[in-house]
GULOSE-797806 format. One line per 3 residues: their letters; for each residue x, y, z of C-alpha. Coordinates in nm, 3 decimals, decimal comma, m for minus. Layout:
N
A	X Y Z  ...
END
This chain:
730
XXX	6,785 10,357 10,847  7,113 10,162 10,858  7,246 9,944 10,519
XXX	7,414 9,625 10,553  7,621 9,551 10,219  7,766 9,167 10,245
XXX	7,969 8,948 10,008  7,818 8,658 9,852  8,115 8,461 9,748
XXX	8,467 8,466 9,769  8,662 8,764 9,561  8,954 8,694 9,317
XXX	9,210 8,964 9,302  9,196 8,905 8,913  8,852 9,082 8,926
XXX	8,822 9,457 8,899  8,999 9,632 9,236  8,682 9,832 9,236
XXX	8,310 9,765 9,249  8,022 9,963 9,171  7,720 9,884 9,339
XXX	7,373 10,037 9,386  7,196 10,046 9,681  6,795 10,129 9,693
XXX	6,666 10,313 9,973  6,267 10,276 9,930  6,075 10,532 10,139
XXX	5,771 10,617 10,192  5,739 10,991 10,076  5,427 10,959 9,856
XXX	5,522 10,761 9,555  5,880 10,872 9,525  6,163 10,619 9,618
XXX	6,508 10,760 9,694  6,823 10,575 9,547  7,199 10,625 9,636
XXX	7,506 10,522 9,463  7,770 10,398 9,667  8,129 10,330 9,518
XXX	8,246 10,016 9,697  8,618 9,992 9,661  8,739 9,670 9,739
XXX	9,114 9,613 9,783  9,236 9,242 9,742  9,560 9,121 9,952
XXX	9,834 8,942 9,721  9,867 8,566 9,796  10,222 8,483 9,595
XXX	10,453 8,221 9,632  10,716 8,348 9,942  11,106 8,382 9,830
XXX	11,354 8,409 10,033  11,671 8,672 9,882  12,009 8,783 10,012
XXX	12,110 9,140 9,913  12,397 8,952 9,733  12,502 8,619 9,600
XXX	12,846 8,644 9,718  13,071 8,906 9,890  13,441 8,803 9,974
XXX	13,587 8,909 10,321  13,942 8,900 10,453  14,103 8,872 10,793
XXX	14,480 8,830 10,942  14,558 8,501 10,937  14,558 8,267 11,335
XXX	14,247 8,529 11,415  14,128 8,388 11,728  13,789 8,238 11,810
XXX	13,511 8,529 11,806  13,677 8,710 11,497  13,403 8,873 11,286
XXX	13,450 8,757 10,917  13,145 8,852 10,821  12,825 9,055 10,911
XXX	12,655 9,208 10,595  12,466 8,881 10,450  12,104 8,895 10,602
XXX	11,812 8,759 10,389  11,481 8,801 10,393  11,102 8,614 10,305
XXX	10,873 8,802 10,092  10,627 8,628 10,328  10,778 8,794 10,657
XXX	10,809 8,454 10,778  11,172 8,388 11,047  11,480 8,318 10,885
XXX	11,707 8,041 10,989  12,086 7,994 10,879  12,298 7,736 10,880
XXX	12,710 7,798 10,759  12,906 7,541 10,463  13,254 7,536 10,485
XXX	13,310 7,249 10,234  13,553 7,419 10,024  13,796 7,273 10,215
XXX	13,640 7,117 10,452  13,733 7,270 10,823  13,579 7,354 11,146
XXX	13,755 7,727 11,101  13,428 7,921 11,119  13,107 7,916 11,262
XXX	12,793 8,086 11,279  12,708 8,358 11,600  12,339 8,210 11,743
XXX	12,017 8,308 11,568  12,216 8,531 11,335  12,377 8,567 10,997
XXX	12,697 8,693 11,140  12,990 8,462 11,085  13,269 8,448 11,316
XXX	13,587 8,268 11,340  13,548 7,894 11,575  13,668 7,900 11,925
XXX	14,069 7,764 11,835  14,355 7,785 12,049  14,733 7,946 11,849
XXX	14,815 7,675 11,663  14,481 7,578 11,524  14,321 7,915 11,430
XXX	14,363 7,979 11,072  14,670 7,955 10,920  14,760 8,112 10,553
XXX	15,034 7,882 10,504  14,851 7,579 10,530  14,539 7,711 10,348
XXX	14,494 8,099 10,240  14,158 8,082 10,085  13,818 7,951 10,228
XXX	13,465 7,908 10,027  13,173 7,923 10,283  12,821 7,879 10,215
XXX	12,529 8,032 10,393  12,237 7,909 10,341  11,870 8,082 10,503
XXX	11,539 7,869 10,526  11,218 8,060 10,668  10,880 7,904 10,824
XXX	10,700 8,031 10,553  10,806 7,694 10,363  10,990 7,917 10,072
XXX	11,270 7,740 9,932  11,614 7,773 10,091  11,875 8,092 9,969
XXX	12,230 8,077 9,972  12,511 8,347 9,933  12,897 8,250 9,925
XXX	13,145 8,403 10,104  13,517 8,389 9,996  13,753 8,428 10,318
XXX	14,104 8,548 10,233  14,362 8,481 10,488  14,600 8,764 10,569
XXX	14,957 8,683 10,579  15,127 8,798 10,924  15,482 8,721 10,996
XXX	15,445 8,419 11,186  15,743 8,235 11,010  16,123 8,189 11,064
XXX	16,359 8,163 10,786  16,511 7,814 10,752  16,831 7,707 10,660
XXX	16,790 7,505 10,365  16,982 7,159 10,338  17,165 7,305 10,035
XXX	17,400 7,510 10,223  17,626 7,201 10,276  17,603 7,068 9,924
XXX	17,666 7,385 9,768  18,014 7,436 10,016  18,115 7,090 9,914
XXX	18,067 7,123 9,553  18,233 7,482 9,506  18,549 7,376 9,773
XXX	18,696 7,013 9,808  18,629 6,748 9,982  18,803 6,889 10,296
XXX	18,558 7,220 10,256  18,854 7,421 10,181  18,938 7,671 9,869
XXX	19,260 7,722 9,756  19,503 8,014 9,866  19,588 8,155 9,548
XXX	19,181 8,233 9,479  19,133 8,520 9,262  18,975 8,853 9,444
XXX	18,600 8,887 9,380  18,569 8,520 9,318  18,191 8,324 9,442
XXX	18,338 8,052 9,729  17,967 7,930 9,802  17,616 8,014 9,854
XXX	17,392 8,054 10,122  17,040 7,877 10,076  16,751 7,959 10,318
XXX	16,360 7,998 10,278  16,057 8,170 10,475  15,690 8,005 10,439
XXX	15,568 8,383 10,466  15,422 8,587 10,153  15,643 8,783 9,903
XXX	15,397 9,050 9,960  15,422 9,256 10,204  15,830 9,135 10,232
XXX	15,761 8,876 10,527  15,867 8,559 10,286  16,183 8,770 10,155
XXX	16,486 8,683 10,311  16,802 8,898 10,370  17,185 8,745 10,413
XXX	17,424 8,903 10,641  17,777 8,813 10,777  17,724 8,846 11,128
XXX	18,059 8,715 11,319  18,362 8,541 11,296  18,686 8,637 11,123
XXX	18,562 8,609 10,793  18,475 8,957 10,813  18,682 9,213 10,591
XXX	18,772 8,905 10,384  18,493 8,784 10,266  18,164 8,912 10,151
XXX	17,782 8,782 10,131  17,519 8,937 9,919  17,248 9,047 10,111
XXX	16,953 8,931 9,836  17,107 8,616 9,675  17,344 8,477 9,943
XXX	17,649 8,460 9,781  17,963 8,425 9,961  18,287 8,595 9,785
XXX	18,632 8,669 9,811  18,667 9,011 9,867  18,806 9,205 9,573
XXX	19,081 9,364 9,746  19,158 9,045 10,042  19,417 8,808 9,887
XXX	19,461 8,439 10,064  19,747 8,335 10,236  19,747 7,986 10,387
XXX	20,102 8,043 10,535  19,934 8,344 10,716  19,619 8,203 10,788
XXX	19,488 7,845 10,729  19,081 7,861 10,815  18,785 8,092 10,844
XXX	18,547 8,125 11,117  18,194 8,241 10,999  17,878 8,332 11,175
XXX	17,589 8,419 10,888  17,262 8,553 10,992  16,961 8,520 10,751
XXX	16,600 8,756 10,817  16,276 8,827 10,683  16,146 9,139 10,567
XXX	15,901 9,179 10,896  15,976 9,457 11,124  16,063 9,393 11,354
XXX	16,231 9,080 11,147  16,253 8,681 11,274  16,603 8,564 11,204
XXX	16,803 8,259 11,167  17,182 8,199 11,238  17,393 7,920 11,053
XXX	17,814 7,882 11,179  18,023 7,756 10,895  18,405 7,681 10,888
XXX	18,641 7,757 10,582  18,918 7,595 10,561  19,255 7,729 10,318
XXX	19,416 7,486 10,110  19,857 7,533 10,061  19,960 7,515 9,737
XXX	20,310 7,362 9,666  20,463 7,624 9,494  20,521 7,993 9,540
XXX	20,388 8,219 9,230  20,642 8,449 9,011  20,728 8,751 9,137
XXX	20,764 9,080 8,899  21,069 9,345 8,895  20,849 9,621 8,877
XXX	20,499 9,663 9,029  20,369 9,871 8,816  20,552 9,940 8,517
XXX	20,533 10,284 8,343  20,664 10,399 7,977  20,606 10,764 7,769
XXX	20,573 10,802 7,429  20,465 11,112 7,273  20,104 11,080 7,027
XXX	20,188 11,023 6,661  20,555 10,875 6,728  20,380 10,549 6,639
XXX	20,566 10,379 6,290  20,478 10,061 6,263  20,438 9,746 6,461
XXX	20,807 9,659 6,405  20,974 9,937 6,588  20,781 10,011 6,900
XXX	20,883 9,805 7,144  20,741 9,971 7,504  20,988 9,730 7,751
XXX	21,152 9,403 7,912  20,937 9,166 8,128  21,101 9,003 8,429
XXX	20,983 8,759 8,657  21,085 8,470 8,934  21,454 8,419 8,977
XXX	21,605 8,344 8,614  21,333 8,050 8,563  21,346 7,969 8,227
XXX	20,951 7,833 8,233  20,743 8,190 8,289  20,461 8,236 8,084
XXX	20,356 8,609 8,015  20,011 8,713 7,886  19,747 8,964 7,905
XXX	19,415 8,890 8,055  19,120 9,029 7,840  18,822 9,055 8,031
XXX	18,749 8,979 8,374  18,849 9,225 8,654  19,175 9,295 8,457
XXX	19,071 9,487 8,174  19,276 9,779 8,122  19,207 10,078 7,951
XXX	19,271 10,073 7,567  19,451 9,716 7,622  19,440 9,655 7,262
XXX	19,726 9,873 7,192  19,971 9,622 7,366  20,081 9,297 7,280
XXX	20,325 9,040 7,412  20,652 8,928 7,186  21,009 8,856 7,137
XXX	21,199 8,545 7,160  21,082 8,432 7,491  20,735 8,617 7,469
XXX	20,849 8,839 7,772  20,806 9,215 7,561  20,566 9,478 7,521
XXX	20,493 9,607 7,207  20,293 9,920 7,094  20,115 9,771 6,827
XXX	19,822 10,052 6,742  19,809 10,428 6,687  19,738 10,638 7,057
XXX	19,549 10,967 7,081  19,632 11,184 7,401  19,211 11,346 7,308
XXX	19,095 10,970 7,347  19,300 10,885 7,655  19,554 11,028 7,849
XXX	19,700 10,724 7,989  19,723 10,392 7,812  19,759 10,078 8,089
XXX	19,728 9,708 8,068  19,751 9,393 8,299  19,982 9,148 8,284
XXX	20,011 8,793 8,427  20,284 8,549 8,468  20,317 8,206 8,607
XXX	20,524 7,910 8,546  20,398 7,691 8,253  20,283 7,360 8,458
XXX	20,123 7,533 8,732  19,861 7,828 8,606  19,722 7,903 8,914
XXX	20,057 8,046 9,105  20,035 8,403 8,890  20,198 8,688 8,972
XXX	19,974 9,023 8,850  20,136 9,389 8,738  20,031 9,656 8,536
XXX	20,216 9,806 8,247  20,100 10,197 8,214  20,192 10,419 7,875
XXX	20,119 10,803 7,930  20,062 10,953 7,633  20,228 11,311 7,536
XXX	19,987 11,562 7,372  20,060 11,725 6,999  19,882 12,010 6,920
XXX	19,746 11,830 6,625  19,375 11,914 6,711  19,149 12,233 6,625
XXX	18,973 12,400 6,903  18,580 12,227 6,829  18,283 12,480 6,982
XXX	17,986 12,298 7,162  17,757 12,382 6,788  17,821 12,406 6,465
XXX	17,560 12,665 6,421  17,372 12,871 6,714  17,091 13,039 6,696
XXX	17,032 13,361 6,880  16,771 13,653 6,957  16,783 14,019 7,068
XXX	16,540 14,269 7,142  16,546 14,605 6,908  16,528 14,803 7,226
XXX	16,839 14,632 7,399  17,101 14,834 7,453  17,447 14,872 7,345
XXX	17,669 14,612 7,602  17,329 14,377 7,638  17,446 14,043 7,662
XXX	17,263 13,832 7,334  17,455 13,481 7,466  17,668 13,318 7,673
XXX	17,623 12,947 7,520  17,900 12,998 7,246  18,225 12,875 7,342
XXX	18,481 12,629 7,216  18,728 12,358 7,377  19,065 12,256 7,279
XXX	19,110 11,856 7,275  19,451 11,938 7,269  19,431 12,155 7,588
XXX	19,763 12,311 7,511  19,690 12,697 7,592  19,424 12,986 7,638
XXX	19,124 13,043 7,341  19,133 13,360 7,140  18,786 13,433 7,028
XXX	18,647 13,692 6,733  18,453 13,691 6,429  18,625 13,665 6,087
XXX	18,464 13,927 5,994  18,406 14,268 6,184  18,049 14,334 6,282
XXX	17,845 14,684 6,300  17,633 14,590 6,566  17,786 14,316 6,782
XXX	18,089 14,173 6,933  18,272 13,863 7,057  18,457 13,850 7,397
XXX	18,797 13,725 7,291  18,846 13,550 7,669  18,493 13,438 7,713
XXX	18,336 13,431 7,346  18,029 13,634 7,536  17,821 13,790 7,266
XXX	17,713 14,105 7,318  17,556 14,414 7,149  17,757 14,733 7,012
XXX	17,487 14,927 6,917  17,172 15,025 6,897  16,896 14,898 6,698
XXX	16,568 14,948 6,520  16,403 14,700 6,345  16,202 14,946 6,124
XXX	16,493 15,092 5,960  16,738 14,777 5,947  16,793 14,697 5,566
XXX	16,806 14,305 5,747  16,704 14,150 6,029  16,881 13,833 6,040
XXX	17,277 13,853 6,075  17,478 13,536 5,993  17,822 13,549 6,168
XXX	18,120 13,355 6,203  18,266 13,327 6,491  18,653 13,185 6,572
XXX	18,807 13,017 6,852  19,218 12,989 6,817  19,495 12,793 7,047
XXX	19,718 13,023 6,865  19,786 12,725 6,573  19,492 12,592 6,442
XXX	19,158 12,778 6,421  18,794 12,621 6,477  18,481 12,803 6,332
XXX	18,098 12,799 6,380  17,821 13,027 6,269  17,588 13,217 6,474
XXX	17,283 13,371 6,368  17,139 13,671 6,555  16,786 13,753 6,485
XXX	16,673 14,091 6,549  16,316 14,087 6,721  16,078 14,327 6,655
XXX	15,891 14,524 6,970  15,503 14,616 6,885  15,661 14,986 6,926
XXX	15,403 15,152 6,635  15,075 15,210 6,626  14,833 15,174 6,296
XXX	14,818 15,464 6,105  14,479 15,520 5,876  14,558 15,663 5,572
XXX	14,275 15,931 5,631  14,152 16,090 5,905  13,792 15,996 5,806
XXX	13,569 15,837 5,583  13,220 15,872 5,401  13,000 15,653 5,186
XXX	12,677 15,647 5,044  12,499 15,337 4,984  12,108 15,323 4,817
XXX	11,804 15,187 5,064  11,694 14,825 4,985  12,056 14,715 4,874
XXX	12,155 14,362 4,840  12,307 14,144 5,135  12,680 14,186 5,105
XXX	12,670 14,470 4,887  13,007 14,684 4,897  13,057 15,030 5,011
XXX	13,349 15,121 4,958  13,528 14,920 4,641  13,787 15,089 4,455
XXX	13,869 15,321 4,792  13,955 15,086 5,099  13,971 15,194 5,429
XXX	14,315 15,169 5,460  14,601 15,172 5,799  14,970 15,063 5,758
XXX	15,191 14,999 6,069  15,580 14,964 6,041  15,616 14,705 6,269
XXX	15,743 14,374 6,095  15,573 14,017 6,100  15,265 13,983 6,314
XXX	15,337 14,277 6,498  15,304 14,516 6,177  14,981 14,266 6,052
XXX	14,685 14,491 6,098  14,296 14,357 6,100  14,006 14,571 6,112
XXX	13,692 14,582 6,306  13,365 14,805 6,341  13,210 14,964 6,689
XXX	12,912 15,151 6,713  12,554 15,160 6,654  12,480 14,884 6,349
XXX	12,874 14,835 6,375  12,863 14,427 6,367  12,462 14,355 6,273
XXX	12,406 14,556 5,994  12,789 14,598 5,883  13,143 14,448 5,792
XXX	13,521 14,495 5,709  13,743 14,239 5,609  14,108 14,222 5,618
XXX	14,158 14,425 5,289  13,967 14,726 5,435  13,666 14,688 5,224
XXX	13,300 14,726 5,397  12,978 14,573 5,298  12,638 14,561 5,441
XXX	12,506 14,264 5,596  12,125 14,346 5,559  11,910 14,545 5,330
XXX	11,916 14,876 5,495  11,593 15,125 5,557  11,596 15,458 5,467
XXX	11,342 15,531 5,697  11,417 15,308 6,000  11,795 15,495 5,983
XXX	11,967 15,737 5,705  12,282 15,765 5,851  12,547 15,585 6,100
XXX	12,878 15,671 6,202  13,089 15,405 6,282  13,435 15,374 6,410
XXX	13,708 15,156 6,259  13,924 14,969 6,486  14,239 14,915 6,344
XXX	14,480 14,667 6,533  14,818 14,531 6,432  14,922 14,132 6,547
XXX	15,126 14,205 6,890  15,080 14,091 7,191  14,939 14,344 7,352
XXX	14,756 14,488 7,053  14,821 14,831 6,966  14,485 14,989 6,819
XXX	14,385 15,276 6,592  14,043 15,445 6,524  13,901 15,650 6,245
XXX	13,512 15,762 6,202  13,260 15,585 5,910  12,970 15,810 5,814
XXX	12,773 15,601 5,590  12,476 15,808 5,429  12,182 15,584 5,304
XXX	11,953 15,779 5,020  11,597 15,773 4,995  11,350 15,532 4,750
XXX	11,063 15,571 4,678  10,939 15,252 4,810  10,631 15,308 5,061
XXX	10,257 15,384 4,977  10,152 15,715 5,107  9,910 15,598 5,420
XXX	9,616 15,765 5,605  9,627 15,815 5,990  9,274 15,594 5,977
XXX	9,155 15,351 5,723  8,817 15,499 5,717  8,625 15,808 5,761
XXX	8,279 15,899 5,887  8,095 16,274 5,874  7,727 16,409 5,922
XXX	7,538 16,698 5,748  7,146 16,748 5,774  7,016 16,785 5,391
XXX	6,979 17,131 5,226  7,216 17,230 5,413  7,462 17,524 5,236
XXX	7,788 17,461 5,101  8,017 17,338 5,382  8,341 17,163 5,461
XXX	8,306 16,821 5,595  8,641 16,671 5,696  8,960 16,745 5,638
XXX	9,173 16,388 5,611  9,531 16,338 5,643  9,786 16,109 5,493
XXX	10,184 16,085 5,522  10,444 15,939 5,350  10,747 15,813 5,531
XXX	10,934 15,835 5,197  10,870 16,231 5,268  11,065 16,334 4,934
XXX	10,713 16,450 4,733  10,415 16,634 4,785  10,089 16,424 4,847
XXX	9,769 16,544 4,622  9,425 16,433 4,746  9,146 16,337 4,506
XXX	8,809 16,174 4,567  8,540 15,934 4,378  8,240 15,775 4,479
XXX	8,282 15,433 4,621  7,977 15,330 4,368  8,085 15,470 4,072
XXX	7,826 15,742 4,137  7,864 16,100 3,987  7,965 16,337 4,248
XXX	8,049 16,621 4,002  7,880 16,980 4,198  7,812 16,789 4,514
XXX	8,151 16,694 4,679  8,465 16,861 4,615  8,838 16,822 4,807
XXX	9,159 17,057 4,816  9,453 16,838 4,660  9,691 16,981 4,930
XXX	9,505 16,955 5,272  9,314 16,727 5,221  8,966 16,864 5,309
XXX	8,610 16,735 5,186  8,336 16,929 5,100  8,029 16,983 5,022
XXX	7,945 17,176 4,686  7,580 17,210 4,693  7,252 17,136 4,924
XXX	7,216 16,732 4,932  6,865 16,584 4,933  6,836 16,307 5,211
XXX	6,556 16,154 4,969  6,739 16,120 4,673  7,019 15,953 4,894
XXX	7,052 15,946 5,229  7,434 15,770 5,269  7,710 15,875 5,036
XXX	8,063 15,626 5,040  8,348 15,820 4,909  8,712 15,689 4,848
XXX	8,994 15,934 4,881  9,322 15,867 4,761  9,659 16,077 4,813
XXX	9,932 16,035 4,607  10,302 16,083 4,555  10,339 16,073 4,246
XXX	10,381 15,691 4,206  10,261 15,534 4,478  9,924 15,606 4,665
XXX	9,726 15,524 4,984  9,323 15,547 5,023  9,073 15,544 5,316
XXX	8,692 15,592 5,312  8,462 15,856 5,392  8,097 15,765 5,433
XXX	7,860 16,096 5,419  7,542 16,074 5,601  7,257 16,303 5,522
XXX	7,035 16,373 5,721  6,653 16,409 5,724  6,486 16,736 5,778
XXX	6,078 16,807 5,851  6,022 16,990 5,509  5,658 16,868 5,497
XXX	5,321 16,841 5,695  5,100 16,492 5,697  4,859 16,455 5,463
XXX	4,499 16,232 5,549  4,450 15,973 5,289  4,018 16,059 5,337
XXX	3,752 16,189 5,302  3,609 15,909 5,540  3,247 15,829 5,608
XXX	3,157 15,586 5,872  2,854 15,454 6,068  2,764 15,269 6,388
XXX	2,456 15,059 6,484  2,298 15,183 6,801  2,378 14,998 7,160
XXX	2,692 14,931 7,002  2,930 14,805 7,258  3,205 15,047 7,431
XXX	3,559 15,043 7,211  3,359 14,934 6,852  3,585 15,073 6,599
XXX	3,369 15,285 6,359  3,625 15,387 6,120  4,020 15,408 6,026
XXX	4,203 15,649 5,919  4,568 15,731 5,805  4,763 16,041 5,703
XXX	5,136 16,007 5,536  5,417 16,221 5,502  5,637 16,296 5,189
XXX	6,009 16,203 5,228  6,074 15,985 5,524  5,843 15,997 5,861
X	5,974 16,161 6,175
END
């Protein structure tokens, strides 16, 4: 037959997600009716509000700026309904507001807007865009949105421009007829160039680069490639009688590659002056004095000025800074009665500078700008007045103890002579053993051999000299002697033994009073020797420390181990190590500390009663302590006599029995043996059992008398009777 199960009302998912329901089957099978369980599992669908997500609220893209229509800005934003239901998008481009971008159909995907050049995007006129998409479904869910921040790329679409300041700036640095004058000084800014490119800094499109790109201006003038500026060349000089006007042709660039430029044509024009400037005698002029000769400011006077043609109106001076600083200027000065001498007015040191030179200008009073430039050099004379100086005043040095003799130790000591008059002798003030002093080079070197073992010091401290032949300069150099790992450790036995008692306490010393002992005659870390243990129980059970004395890291067991032999590593501070061994025999006595035990913890044997005198069972105990003989004795467990019935040998160990045993007086017998050392003792058990024997015949308990009634029944029990048995039945 086939079941049916139907709902009845509508199910809540709130309810249990599973049902239990019972189904009766009613059958006809006499009065018995069959029922089945059935588990009805109901699962209930999820009605929720829909919502409709993005994977993210905002991403930011970037692409070159002018892109052209079709340009993919953007293809990763794609919502979706937790309903399933179709997704429709619509694009925001309010921040600012454009008609840039646009949306590909039926998709997320947001592309640049069909544009011609000049309309697609442009950085300079806007870099950054803010679009919104926005997704609504037909499952009703309330609209998403995700933002998406557009970066425009700068390309180098621009031009530099000439900026309006170029024809300011001429005019204000020149004159009204854009002209500078003729008697400009070398190196001095005539204008500057101003241009300017829309493009970014960034990638170098918006910087712009200045170049002099025609005309005669060339060689004359210069421009600065970064900042623009336009100069007289520091070694051109003007001459409007030679030539009255510049032609220039100036080329400005970005940093693109390859690079949009700009040119810009400019005319300079040279303005005459009226007058011609002084002109000086001597171009340069050029005086020696020896260093030292210097006596006062009132009796050095260097030399004469002369200038222009007997003009009574010449002013001399000497520039301080500018482009005519000289070198040690301060040393001059200007005087006299018409301010037209040189005068050595300082001290001058041929170590500080060789040469001594100045500038000096003249021009006539009313008119500063005609000048007339020379140069007044004073070469200094040397005086050996200086001691040769060495590079240190103290060096520092090293040599191996198994260099040998003529091994260079250092080539860094050597001297100069300010003075530079003649050839260094070098040496030591005092004579040395072991090393020596090139007297052409100063090279230090070793004389002889060393060992650093049997050197009363290690650490020389020497002078060395360096001499012009006048004067005599000194430093000190200190050789250091280092020591080669070049011996071994040396025990100061061959071997070693110690005894130490079982059961000792942790950290317990062996050895105090005599410690293992190895010296090495290496110096420093080299000769610093440190012990260590190998071997069986070397590092768990024992220890050495630095001073040579061992102790035991556990309580030891005489039984478990009663001797070890352990070697002693012995190994000094080098690097590599050099190592040493000696042997350890440590011998560990005997206590008496363990209870003599049995092989079993209980015994059993058998003998049938009236039996003869007989051995029973020989037990055995041992002792790991093993230092004493055992003796064997034995009681009854129940504190029964056994005097004359049990008996055992002290030594062996065996039981017996002294006379015949009666199984009715007792049938089981529970001995304790004990062995002993001494001190200490062990026991196990021995249970006897006796058995019975048929010593006696059954006995009737009658007479009996008994009668019957006649026709009594078959099986009628007439009579009874027993018969017993002294000592137990068999």
């Amino acid at each position: 037959a086939t079941s049916i199960l139907l709902t009845i009302r509508v199910l809540e998912r709130r309810e249990r997600k599973k049902r239990r329901g019972k189904i009766a089957n009613t059958m006809e099978r006499g009065k018995n009716i069959l029922h089945a369980l059935l588990l009805i599992c109901c699962l209930f669908a999820s009605k929720t509000a829909a919502v409709i997500t993005f994977p993210v609220s905002q991403i930011s893209a970037s692409i070159p700026e002018r892109s052209p229509g079709g340009t993919v800005v953007s293809s990763y934003l794609q919502a979706t309904d937790s309903n399933g239901g179709a997704i429709t998008y619509s694009l925001d481009d309010a921040m600012p507001d454009t008609d840039y971008f646009k949306l590909l159909q039926d998709s997320s995907v947001i592309v640049v807007n069909d544009c011609s050049d000049d309309d697609c995007p442009d950085r300079e006129a806007v870099s950054t865009f803010t679009l919104t998409l926005t997704a609504t479904s037909t499952s009703g869910a309330d609209p998403a949105t995700a933002n998406v921040i557009v970066t425009l790329l700068d390309e180098n679409d621009n031009t530099p421009v000439w900026n309006a300041e170029n024809e300011a700036s001429i005019k204000s640095l020149a004159t009204a007829e854009t002209g500078i004058p003729e008697n400009t000084f070398p190196g001095q800014t005539v204008f500057v160039l101003f241009a300017e490119d829309k493009d970014a800094l960034l990638y170098g499109y918006g910087i712009v680069h200045y170049f002099l790109n025609g005309g005669d201006g060339e060689g004359t003038f210069t421009v600065s490639e970064f900042s623009g500026v336009v100069s007289l060349h520091t070694d051109a000089r003007l001459d409007f009688e030679t030539k009255s006007s510049y032609n220039f042709m100036f080329r400005v660039e970005d940093g693109g590659s390859p690079p949009n430029d700009e040119e810009y044509s400019f005319t300079l024009n040279i303005m005459d002056q009226t007058d011609l400037a002084p002109t000086f005698q001597n171009l340069p002029y050029t005086v020696t004095r020896m260093e030292g000769d210097y006596s006062g400011d009132n009796n050095n006077l260097l030399l004469t000025l002369q200038a222009g043609a007997g003009s009574q109106n010449i002013v001399y001076e000497i520039p301080t800074g500018g482009m005519y600083t000289g070198v040690g200027a301060d040393v001059f000065q200007i005087r006299g009665d018409n301010d037209n001498e040189v005068w050595l007015v300082k001290e001058i040191d041929k170590e500080m500078f060789s040469s001594y030179y100045t500038f000096v200008t003249a021009h006539e009073d009313s008119q500063e700008y005609k000048t007339a430039v020379t140069s007044v050099q004073l070469q200094v004379q040397n005086l050996n007045d200086e001691i040769p100086v060495f590079t240190a005043s103290h060096y520092s040095v090293s040599i191996s103890e198994t260099a040998p003799p003529g091994a260079i130790i250092s080539t860094d000591v050597f001297a100069t002579d300010p003075d530079q008059l003649g050839t260094l002798v070098y040496s030591f003030a005092e004579v040395s053993s072991y090393f020596m002093i090139d007297s052409k080079t100063a090279l230090l070197s070793l004389k002889s051999t060393l060992d650093y073992e049997s050197l009363s010091t290690t650490s020389f401290t020497l002078v060395a000299q360096a001499t012009d032949g006048l004067l005599i300069g000194s430093t000190v150099v200190e050789i250091s002697v280092v020591d080669l790992n070049d011996n071994y450790p040396v025990f100061t036995q061959d071997s070693y033994s110690f005894t130490i008692a079982e059961n000792n306490d942790v950290g317990q010393a062996l050895n105090t009073g005599s410690a293992i002992l190895a010296t090495d005659a290496d110096g420093g870390a080299n000769g610093a020797v440190t012990y260590s243990l190998l071997g069986f129980g070397a590092n768990d059970r024992f220890e050495i420390d630095n001073d040579g004395i061992v102790t035991a890291k556990v309580a030891l067991n005489y039984e478990e181990v009663n001797v070890y032999y352990i070697t002693v590593l012995a190994s000094d501070g080098g690097v590599p190590s050099n190592v040493n061994t000696t042997i350890m025999k440590i011998d560990v006595t005997n206590v008496n500390d363990i209870n003599p035990k049995f092989s079993v913890a209980s015994h059993t044997a058998t003998l049938t009663e009236g039996t003869a005198v007989t051995s029973l069972i020989t037990v055995t105990a041992t002792d790991q302590d093993g230092t004493l003989p055992l003796i064997y004795s034995i009681a009854a467990d129940n504190g029964m006599d056994i005097s004359g019935l049990f008996t055992i040998d002290s030594t062996t160990g065996t039981v017996s029995a002294t006379d015949a045993l009666d199984h009715e007086a007792v049938a089981v017998w529970v001995l304790t043996i004990t062995a002993s050392d001494g001190s200490l003792t062990g026991t196990t058990s021995l249970t006897v059992n006796v058995n019975d024997f048929n010593e006696h015949a059954p006995m009737f308990n009658g007479p009996y008398q008994a009668s019957v009634t006649e026709n009594a029944a078959m099986n009628t029990v007439v009579v009874t009777v027993e018969a017993t048995e002294e000592g137990d039945p068999i």
